[in-house]
C-alpha positions in Angstrom: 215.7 198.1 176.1 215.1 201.8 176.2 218.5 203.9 176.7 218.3 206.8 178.2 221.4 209.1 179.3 220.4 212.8 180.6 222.6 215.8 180.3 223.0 216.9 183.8 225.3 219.7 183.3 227.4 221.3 180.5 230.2 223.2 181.5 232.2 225.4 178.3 235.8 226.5 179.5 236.0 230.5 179.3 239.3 229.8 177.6 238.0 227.6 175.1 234.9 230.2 174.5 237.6 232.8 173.9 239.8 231.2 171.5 236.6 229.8 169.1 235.8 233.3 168.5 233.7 234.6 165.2 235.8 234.9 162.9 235.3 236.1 158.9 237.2 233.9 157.1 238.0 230.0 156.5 241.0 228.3 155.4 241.8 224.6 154.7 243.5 223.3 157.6 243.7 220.0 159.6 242.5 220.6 163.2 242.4 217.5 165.7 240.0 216.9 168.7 240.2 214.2 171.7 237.5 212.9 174.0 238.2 211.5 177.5 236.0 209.7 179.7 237.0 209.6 183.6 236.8 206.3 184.1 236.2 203.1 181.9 233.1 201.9 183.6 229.8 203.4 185.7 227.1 202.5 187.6 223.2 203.4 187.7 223.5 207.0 190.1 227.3 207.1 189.1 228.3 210.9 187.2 230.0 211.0 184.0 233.4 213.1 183.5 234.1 213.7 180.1 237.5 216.2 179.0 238.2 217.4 175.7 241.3 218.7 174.5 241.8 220.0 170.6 244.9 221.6 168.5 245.3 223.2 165.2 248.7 223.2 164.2 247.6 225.2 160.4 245.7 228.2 159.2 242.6 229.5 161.3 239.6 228.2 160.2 236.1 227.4 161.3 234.7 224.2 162.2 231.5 222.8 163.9 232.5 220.8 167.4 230.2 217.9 167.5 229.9 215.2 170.7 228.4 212.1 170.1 227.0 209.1 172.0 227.5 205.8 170.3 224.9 203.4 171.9 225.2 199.9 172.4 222.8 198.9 169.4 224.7 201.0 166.9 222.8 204.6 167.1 223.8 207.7 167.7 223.0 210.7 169.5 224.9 214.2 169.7 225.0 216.3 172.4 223.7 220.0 171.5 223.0 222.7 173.2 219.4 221.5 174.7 221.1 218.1 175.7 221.6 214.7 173.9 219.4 214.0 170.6 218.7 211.8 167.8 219.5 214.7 165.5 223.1 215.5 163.6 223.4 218.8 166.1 227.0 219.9 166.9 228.0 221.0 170.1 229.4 224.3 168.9 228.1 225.5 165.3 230.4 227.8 163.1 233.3 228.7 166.0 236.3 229.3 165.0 239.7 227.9 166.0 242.9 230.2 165.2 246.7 229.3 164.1 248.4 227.9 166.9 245.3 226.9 168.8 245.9 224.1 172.2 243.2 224.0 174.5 243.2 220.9 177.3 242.6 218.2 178.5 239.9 220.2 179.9 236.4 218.9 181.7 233.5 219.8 180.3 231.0 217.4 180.3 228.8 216.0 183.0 226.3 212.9 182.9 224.2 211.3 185.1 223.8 207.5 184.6 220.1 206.9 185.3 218.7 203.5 186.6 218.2 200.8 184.1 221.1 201.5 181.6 223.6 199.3 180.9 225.7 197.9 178.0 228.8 199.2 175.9 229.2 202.8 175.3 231.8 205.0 173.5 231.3 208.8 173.5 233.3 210.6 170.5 234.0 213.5 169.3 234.6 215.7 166.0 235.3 218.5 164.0 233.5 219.4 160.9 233.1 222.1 157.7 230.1 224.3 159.0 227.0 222.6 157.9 228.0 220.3 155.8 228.6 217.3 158.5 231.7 216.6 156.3 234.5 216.1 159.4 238.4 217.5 158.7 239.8 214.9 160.8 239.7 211.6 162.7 236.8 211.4 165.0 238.0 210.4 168.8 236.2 208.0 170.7 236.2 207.3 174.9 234.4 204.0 175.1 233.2 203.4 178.8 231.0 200.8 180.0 227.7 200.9 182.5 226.1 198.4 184.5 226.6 194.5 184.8 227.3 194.3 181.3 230.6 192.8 182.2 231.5 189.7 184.8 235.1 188.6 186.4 238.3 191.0 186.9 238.2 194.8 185.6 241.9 195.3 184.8 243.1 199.4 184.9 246.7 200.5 184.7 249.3 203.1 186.3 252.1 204.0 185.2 254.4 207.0 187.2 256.5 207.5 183.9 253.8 208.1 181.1 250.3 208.1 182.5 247.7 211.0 182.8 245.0 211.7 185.1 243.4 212.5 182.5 243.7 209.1 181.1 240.4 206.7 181.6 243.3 204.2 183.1 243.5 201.7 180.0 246.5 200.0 179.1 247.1 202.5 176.2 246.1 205.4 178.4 247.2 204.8 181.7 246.5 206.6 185.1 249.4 208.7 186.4 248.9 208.5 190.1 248.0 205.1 192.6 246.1 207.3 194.2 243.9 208.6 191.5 243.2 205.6 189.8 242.4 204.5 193.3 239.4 207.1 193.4 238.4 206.6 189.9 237.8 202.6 189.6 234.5 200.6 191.6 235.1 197.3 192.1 232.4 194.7 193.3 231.6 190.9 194.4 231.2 190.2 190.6 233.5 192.5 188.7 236.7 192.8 191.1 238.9 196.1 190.1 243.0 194.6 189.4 245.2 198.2 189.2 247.8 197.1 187.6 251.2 199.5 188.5 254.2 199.7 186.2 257.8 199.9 187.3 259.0 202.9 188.8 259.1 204.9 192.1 255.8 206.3 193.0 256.0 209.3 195.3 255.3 212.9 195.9 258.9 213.9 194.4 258.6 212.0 191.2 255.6 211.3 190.0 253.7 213.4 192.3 251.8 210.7 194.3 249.8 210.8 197.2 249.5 209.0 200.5 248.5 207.5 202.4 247.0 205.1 199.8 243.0 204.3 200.7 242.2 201.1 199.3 238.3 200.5 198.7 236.8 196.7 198.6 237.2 194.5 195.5 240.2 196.6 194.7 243.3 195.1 194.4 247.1 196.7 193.9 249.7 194.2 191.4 253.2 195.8 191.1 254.7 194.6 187.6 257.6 193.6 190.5 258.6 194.1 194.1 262.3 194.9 193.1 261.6 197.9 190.4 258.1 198.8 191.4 258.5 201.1 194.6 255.8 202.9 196.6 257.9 205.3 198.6 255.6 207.8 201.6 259.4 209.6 202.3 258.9 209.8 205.4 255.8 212.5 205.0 253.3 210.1 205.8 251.7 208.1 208.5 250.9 204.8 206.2 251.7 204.0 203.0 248.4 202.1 202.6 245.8 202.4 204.5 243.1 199.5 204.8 239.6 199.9 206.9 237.1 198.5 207.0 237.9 196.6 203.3 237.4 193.4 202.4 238.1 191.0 199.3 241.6 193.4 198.7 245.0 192.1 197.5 248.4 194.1 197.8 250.7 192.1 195.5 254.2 192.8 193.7 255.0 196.0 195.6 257.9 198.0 197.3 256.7 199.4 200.5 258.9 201.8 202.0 258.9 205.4 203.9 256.0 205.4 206.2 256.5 206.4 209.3 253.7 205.7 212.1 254.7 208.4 214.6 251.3 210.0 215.6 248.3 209.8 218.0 246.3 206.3 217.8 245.9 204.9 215.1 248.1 206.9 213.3 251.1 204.8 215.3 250.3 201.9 213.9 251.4 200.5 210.2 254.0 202.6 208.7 253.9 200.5 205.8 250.4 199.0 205.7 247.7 199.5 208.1 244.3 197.5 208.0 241.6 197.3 210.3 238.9 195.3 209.9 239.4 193.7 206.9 238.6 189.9 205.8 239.8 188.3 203.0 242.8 190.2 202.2 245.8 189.2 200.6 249.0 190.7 201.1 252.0 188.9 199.1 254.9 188.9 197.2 255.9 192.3 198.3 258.9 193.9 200.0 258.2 195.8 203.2 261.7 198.0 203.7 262.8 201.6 206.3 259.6 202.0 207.4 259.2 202.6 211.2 256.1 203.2 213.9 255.2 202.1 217.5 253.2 199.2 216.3 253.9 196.9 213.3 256.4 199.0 211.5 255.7 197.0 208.3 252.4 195.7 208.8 249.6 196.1 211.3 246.7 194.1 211.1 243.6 194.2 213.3 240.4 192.3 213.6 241.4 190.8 210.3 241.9 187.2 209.0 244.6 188.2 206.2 247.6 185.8 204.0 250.4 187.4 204.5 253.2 185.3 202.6 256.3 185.5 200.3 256.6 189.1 201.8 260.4 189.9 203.0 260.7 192.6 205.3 263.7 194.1 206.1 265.6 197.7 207.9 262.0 198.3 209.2 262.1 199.7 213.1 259.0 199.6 216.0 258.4 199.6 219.6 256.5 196.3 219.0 256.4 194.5 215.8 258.8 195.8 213.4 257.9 193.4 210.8 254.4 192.6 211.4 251.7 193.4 214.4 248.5 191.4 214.8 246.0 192.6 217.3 243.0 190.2 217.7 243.2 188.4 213.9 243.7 185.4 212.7 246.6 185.4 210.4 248.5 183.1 207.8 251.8 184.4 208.1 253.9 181.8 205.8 257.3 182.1 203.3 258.1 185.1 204.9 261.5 186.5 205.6 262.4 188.6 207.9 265.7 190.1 208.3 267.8 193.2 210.2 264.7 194.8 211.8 265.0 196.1 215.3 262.8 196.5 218.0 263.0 198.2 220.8 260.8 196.0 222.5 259.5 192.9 221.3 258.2 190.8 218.8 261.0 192.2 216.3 259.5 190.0 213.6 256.1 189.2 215.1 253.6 190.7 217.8 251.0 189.2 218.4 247.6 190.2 221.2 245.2 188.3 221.6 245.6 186.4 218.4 245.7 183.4 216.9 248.1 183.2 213.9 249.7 180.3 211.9 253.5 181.1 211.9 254.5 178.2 209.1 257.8 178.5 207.3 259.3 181.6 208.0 263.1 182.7 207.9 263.4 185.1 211.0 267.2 185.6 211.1 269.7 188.4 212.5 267.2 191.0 213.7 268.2 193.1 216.5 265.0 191.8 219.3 263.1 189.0 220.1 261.8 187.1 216.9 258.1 186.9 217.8 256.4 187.8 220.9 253.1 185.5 221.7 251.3 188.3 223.6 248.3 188.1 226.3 245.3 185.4 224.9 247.6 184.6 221.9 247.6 180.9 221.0 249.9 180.9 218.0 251.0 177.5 215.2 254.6 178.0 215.2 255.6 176.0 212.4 258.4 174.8 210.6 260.6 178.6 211.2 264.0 179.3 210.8 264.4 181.6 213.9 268.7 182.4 214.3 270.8 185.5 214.9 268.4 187.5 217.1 269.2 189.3 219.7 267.5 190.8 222.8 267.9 193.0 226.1 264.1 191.7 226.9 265.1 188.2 226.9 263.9 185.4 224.6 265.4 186.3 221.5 263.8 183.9 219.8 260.4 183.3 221.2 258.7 185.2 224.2 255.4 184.2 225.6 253.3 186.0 228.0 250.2 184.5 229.4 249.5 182.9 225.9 250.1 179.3 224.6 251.7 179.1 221.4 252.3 175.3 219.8 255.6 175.2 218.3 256.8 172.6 216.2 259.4 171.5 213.9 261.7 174.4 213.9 265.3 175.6 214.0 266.4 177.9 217.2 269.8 178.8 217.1 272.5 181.8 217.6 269.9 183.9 219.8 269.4 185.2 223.0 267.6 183.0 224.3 265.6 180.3 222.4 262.0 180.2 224.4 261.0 182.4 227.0 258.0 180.5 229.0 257.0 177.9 226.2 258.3 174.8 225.2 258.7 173.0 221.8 258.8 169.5 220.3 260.5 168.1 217.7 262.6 171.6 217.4 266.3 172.0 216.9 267.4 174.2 219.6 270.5 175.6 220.7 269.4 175.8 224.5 268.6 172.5 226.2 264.4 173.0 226.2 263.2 169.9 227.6 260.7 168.3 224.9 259.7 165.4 222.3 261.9 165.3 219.1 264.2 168.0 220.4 267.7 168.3 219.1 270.2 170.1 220.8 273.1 170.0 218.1 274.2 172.4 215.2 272.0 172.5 212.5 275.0 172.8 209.9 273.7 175.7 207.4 274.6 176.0 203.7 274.7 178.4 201.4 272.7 177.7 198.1 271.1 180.0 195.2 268.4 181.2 197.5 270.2 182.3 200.4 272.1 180.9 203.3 270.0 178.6 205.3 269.6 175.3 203.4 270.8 172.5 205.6 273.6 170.2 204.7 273.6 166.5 204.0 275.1 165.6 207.0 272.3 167.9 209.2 270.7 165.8 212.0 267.4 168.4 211.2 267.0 166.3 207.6 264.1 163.9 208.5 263.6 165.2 211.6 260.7 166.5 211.9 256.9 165.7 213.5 255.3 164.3 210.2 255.4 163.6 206.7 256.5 166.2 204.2 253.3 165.7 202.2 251.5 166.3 205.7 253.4 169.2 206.5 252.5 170.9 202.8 256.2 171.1 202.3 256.7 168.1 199.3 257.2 170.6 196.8 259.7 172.8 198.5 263.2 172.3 199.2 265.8 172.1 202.1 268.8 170.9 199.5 270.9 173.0 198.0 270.4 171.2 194.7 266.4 171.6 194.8 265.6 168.1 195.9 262.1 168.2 197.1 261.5 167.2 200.5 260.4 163.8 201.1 259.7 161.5 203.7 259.4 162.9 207.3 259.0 166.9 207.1 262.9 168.5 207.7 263.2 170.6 210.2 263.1 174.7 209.7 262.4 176.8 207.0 262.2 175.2 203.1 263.1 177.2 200.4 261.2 177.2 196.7 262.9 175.2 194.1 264.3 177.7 191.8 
């Protein structure tokens, strides 16, 4: 394979020209140079960022800057000043660096990956005696990659505390910013971009982050964990993430907190995630807390078909939808909790148009408004829900339909409002007397075990209870006990905790 890699552009700091001055003498000193690429891989048409930064802590003395190519079969070429070459040509021949010298990160370098190249690449650099070749110091090296030379996940790191954007976003140089390494990485069907975030609170007063975050396809956001790592707007920002017209994206491991959806359409809409249009997303195991809007406070979701489970959300505040809004999309909203949100309206945990959710094995409990609101065409799976404590001046507390038809099953209503508002339910345990199949109309007796305070006691007419098997139900390896039995036989009414 011919390897070609053309030297668009080369751009030489004033400051750096100043300081590597002629000068008429030369000392014995040890000088250090780095290279940096921008980002650890390229495509055909992509552009090449490379920095430099170099230090001499001794005497002046002179030294020729040389930057190399290492190609993927071993050779090399060195960038001079007509471009890259075969030939041993430095960069900058005979300049001289003086005592005390610091100069960068700074970029300097631009490339232009043509069509047809592709492989592992490292571009170093070096500083050497004048015309001998011999080099004073360790050489530095950026190794990068360019075209499919590589299949599966392409794994990048932040990290608030010690990154640099001038890193290339590796685990020993790690991006500063979210939102950098989130303009910096290309992920694709076969080489799907993982930004992995360390611990810490990521926001413009600490770490000097940006938002709303814009998530591209194939790009997906792990927090090391939802308690420590934090992405906080502060209130200076419509969304915290922003999703359109994405697909193939998951938002995993993550404090959400701060936005604050207050402006014209569609910038009333997600304080804490907004996504429009977007299949195959993933958003899980994070914590969605103070963030407020019109619509979906939490999360908004819109002509999308998204997982949304083992999320809690919590002190978040809407119009509609505190915890999450779905307009027209198809949901899995499952292991959820959702606790002390308000609403002013409805749908305090869920609102719902013109959608068609699964709602399986949530705990809605003690949120000022009605639970989840089954707007106009929506035909939601109400599943297997803890829904008590809630409390609303619109009535239905716990579930409100309006010219939809949700099927609701197996669940526990108790302590609210009002249990169902224009729907009915089977095999439910419900404090109000709804007429239906399987209802129970007595207290579930709640106990307190190591997850929380909903398990239900052994003497709880909800154990066994339920429309189907356990097994059925996908609930055989979760647990209603206190003690982490797995639920067996038929399914148990309510929500089921994981075993610890």
């Amino acid at each position: 394979m011919r390897t070609e890699v053309y030297c668009r552009m080369i751009v030489i700091s004033a400051a750096f020209l100043a300081l590597v001055a002629i000068c008429p003498s030369m000392v014995d000193a040890e000088p250090a140079i780095e290279i940096f690429a921008d980002k650890s891989s390229y495509e055909a048409g992509d552009t090449i960022e490379l920095s430099l930064s170099a230090a001499n802590d001794e005497e002046g003395l002179f030294v020729d800057v040389y930057v190399g190519l290492l190609m993927p079969g071993g050779s090399i070429m060195t960038c001079g000043p007509g471009g890259l070459s075969g030939a041993m040509t430095p960069w900058l021949a005979n300049a001289y660096l003086p005592s005390g010298f610091a100069f960068g990160p700074e970029p300097l370098f631009w490339f232009d990956v043509p069509a047809g190249v592709e492989g592992e690449f490292q571009f170093g650099a070096g500083l050497a005696v004048p015309g001998t070749g011999n080099f004073l110091s360790e050489l530095s090296f950026a190794p990068f990659e360019i075209g499919g030379g590589s299949s599966g996940e392409l794994d990048f790191y932040v990290n608030g505390g010690t990154g640099s954007d001038l890193g290339d976003g590796c685990l020993e140089a790690p991006f500063k910013t979210i939102a950098h390494a989130l303009a910096s990485v290309d992920g694709s069907e076969t080489a799907p971009v993982a930004i992995h975030i360390a611990a810490g609170t990521y926001a413009a007063s600490t770490n000097g982050e940006t938002f709303p975050l814009n998530m591209e396809s194939w790009i997906s956001l792990m927090g090391e964990d939802r308690d420590t790592t934090i992405l906080d707007a502060e209130e200076e920002a419509y969304h915290v993430i922003r999703c359109n017209d994405v697909n193939n994206v998951t938002i995993d491991g993550l404090t959400i907190t701060g936005g604050i959806a207050d402006g014209p359409d569609p910038d009333c809409r997600g304080g804490g995630i907004y996504c429009k249009n977007c299949p195959d997303m993933i958003i899980s195991n994070n914590a969605f807390t103070s963030n407020s809007g019109t619509y979906g406070a939490g999360l908004y979701v819109a002509w999308c078909s998204p997982t949304i489970e083992n999320n809690d959300f919590m002190y978040n505040s809407a119009d509609f939808g505190s915890g999450v809004c779905c307009d027209d999309s198809s949901a899995i909203i499952r292991h959820n909790t959702f606790e002390n949100n308000a609403a002013n309206y409805y749908g305090v945990a869920i609102y719902l148009g013109a959608s068609s959710p699964t709602i399986f094995n949530n705990l809605i409990v003690n949120n000022s408004g009605t639970a989840i609101y089954n707007g106009y065409h929506s035909y939601a799976k109400i599943v297997n829900n803890t829904i008590v404590g809630n409390s609303s001046t619109m009535g239905g507390g716990g579930i409100y339909n309006y010219q939809g038809n949700p099927t609701i099953k197996d669940c526990i209503f108790w302590g609210n409002d009002d249990d169902l508002f224009d729907c009915s339910a089977t095999f439910c345990c419900l404090e109000d007397f709804d007429d239906g199949d399987g209802n129970l109309h007595v207290f579930p007796e709640f106990d307190t075990g190591p997850l929380g305070g909903y398990y239900l006691n052994l003497s709880s007419a909800c154990l066994n209870a339920g429309s189907r098997s356990s097994e059925e139900a996908g609930l055989s390896d979760r647990t209603t006990q206190t003690d982490g039995t797995p639920d067996t036989d038929e399914v148990d009414m309510g929500f089921h905790y994981p075993i610890p």
